[in-house]
N, C-alpha and C positions, 0 to 999 in steps of 0.2 A: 053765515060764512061767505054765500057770495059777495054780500057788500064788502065784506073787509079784504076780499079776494082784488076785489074791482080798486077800491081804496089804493092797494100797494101798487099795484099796474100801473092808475094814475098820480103815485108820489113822484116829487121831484128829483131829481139824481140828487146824490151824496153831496156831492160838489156845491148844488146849489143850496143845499140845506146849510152848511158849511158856513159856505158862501155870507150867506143873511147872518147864520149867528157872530159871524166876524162886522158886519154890516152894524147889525144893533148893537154889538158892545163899544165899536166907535161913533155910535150916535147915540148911545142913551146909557152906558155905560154896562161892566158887567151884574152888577147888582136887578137890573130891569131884565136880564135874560133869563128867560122861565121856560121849562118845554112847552106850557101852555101858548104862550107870550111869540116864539120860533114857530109853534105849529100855526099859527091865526098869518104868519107872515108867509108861510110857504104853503099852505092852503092843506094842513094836516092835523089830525089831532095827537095830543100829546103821548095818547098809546100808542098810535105809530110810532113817534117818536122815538117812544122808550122801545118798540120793539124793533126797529133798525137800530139802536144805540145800544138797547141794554139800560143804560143808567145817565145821570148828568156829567158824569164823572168823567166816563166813555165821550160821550159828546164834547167835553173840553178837548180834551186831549186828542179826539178825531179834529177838529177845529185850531188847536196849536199844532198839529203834524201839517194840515192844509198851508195853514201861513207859511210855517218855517219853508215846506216846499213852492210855495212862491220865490221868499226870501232864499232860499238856498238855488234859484236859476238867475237871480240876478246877482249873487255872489260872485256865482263861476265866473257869469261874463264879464262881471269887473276883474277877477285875478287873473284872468285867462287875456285882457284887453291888452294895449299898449301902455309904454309908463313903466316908469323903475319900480324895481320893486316898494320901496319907499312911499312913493306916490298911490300905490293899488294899496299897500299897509292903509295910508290912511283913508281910502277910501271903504277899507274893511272895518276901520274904527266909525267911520260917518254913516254905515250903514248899522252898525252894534249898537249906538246909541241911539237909544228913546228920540222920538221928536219931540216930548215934551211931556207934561204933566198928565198922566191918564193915556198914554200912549194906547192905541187897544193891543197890540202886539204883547206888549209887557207886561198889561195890565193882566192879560188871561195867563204870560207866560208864570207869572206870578199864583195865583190862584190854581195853575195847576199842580205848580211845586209844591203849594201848602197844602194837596189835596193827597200828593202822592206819599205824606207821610203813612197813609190808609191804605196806600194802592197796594194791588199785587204785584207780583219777581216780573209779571210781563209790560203791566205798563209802565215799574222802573224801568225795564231796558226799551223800552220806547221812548222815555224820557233821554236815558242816557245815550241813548242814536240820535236825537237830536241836537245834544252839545258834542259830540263825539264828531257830527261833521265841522260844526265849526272850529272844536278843535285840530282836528286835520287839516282844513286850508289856511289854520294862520301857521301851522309849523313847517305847513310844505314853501309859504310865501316869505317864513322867515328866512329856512335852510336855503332858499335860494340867494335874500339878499346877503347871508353870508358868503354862501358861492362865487360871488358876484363882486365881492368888496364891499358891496354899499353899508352893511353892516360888517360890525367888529364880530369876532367868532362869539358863538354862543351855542349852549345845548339848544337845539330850538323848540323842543318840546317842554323841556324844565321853563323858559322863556315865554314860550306861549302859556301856556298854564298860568304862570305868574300875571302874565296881561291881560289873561283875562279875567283873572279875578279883580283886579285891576277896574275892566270895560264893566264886568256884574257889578260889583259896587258903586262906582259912579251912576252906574246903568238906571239900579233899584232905584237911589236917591233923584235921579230925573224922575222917574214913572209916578214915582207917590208925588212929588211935588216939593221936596226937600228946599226950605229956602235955603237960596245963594246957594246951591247947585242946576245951576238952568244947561241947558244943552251946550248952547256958546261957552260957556264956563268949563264946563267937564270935557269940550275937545280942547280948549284952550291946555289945561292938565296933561289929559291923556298923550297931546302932541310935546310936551316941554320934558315929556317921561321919556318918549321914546327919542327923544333927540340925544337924550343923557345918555339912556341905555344903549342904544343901539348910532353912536357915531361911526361913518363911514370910515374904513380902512386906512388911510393915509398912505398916499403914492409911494412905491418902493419900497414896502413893506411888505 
């Protein structure tokens, strides 16, 4: 018991375990991530592992909350920056979509969703806190460019919703590798949609 005592003392923070498992699924993909595989990279064995985690399950999904919360500090400071509304939109669409085939963002976001048909009511609402923020800063960034003119009136939550089902489906088809949906292609889409939907008010109106 003192070794295993000592062991936990000296594991690595959360963060850095995270960390790595986000590391080897964009350099060796998610299928090569094993807790054996994570504990030889952060200098643990894979009981540890499972007993800071629990399960592999848990470890995804601790590992997709890590990202998103990346990704969700560099959101704000794009919607929060300068630039029309319009502009910071698309800079929310350019951040939504995959960078490309195997993305590892998507890749695991993917794998976690098909896991969570298994999961339990608390890792759905962990899941669903996850889309739950993104949907909040595209309605707050719509309702504003309607405020503003630069958009036509819209419900902006019925709106957002539709877009982003929208950004998921183009999304999916990047991450797997969908031919004749490459990334240039799906913003190319996603910006000819919102130019349709959402044209700017017309002066004196």
């Amino acid at each position: 018991m003192a070794g295993a005592g000592r062991a936990r003392r000296n594991a690595p923070p959360r963060e850095e375990v995270l960390a790595t498992a986000m590391s080897m699924i964009a350099e060796r993909g998610l299928e090569k991530l094993t807790m054996a595989g994570l504990g030889r990279e952060v200098g643990m064995s894979s009981g540890h592992l499972l007993y800071y985690f629990g399960s592999k399950d848990e470890l995804l999904l601790r590992t997709l909350e890590w990202s998103e919360g990346r990704l969700g500090a560099e959101r704000a400071r794009l919607l929060t920056g300068p630039g029309t509304a319009r502009e910071r939109l698309a800079a929310y669409v350019d951040l939504y979509v995959p960078d490309g085939h195997r993305d590892p963002h998507w890749t695991l976001w993917l794998e976690v969703w098909n896991r969570s048909q298994n999961a339990d009511a608390a890792a759905r609402e962990r899941q669903a806190a996850i889309e739950g923020a993104w949907h909040r800063d595209l309605v707050a960034l719509i309702a504003e460019g309607v405020s503003r003119g630069e958009f036509r009136p819209v419900d902006a939550d019925r709106f957002a919703t539709r877009l982003r089902a929208l950004l998921d489906g183009f999304s999916i088809h990047v991450a797997i590798g969908l031919r004749g949906t490459d990334r240039d292609h799906v913003l190319g889409h996603v910006r000819e949609f919102v130019e349709e939907a959402l044209p700017a008010v017309p002066p004196g109106r």
